[in-house]
PLY file of the C-alpha trace (Angstrom):
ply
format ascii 1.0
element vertex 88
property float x
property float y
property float z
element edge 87
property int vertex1
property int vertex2
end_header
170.78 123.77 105.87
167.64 125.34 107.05
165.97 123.84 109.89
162.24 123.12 110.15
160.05 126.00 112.03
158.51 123.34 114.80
161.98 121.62 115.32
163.91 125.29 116.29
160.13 126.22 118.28
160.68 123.02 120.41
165.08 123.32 120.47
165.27 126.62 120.96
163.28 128.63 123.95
164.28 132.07 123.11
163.14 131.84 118.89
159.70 129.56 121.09
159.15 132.67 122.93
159.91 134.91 120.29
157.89 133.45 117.64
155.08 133.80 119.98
155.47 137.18 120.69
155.96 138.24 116.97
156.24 135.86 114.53
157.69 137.50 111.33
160.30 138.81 113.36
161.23 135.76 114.65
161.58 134.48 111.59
163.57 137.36 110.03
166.22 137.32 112.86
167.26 133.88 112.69
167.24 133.83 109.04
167.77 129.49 109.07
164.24 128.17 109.09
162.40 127.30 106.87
158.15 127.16 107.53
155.55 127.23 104.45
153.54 130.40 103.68
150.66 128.47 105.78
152.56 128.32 108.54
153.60 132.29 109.00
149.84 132.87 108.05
148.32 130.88 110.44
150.96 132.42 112.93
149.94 135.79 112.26
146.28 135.45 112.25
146.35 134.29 115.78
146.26 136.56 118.42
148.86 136.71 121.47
147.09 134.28 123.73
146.08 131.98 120.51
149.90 131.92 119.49
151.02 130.70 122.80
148.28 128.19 123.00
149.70 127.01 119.46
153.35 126.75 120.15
153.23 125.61 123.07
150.72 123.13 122.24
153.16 121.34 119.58
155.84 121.61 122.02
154.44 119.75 124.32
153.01 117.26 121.99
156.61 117.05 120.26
157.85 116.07 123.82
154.90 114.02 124.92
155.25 111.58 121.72
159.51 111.66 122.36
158.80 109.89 125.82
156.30 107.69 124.62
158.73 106.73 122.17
161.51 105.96 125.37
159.26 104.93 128.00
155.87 103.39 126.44
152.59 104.93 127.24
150.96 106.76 129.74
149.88 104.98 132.54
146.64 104.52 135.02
148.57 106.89 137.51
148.92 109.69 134.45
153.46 108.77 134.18
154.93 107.86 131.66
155.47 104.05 131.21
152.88 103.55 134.45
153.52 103.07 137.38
156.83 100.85 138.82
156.43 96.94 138.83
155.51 95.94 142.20
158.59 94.06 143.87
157.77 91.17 146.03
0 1
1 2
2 3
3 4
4 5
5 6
6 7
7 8
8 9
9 10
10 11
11 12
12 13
13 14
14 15
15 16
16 17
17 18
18 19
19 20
20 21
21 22
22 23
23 24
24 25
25 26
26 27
27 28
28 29
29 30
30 31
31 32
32 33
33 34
34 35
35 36
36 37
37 38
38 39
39 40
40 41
41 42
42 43
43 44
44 45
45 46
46 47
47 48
48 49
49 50
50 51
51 52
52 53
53 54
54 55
55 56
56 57
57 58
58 59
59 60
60 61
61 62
62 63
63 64
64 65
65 66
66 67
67 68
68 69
69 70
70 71
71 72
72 73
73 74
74 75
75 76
76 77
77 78
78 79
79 80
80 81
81 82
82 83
83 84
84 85
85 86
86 87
């Protein structure tokens, strides 16, 4: 079973930081996931610095909306879930 291109970017650091560096290569080398013809394209007509910026981008998005989903929002004080309850 083939596994999603975003899913093995955020999973896997070595295919992240090898799709970023070339991204048909990446592909090619792992040879299990799967990303649409959009997806390589839009890949390939970034340059190095507007790859990085992409990938990592979802990444952290991907991981930003995982601990929302645990903890809750953001906070005033910028954490996750807030800040802890005062105790009396």
């Amino acid at each position: 079973m083939a596994i999603p291109l975003w899913t093995r970017a955020v999973a896997d650091p070595v295919f992240r930081d090898a799709l970023i560096d070339d991204p048909l290569r990446a592909l090619a080398d792992v040879g299990d996931v799967t990303a649409s013809p959009e997806q390589v394209t839009q890949l390939e007509d970034l340059d190095l610095e507007g790859r990085r910026e992409l990938v990592m981008g979802v990444c952290r998005e991907i991981h930003m909306k995982g601990g929302q989903a645990r903890f809750g929002s953001l906070g005033p004080d910028g954490r996750l879930g807030g800040p802890p309850p005062d105790l009396p």
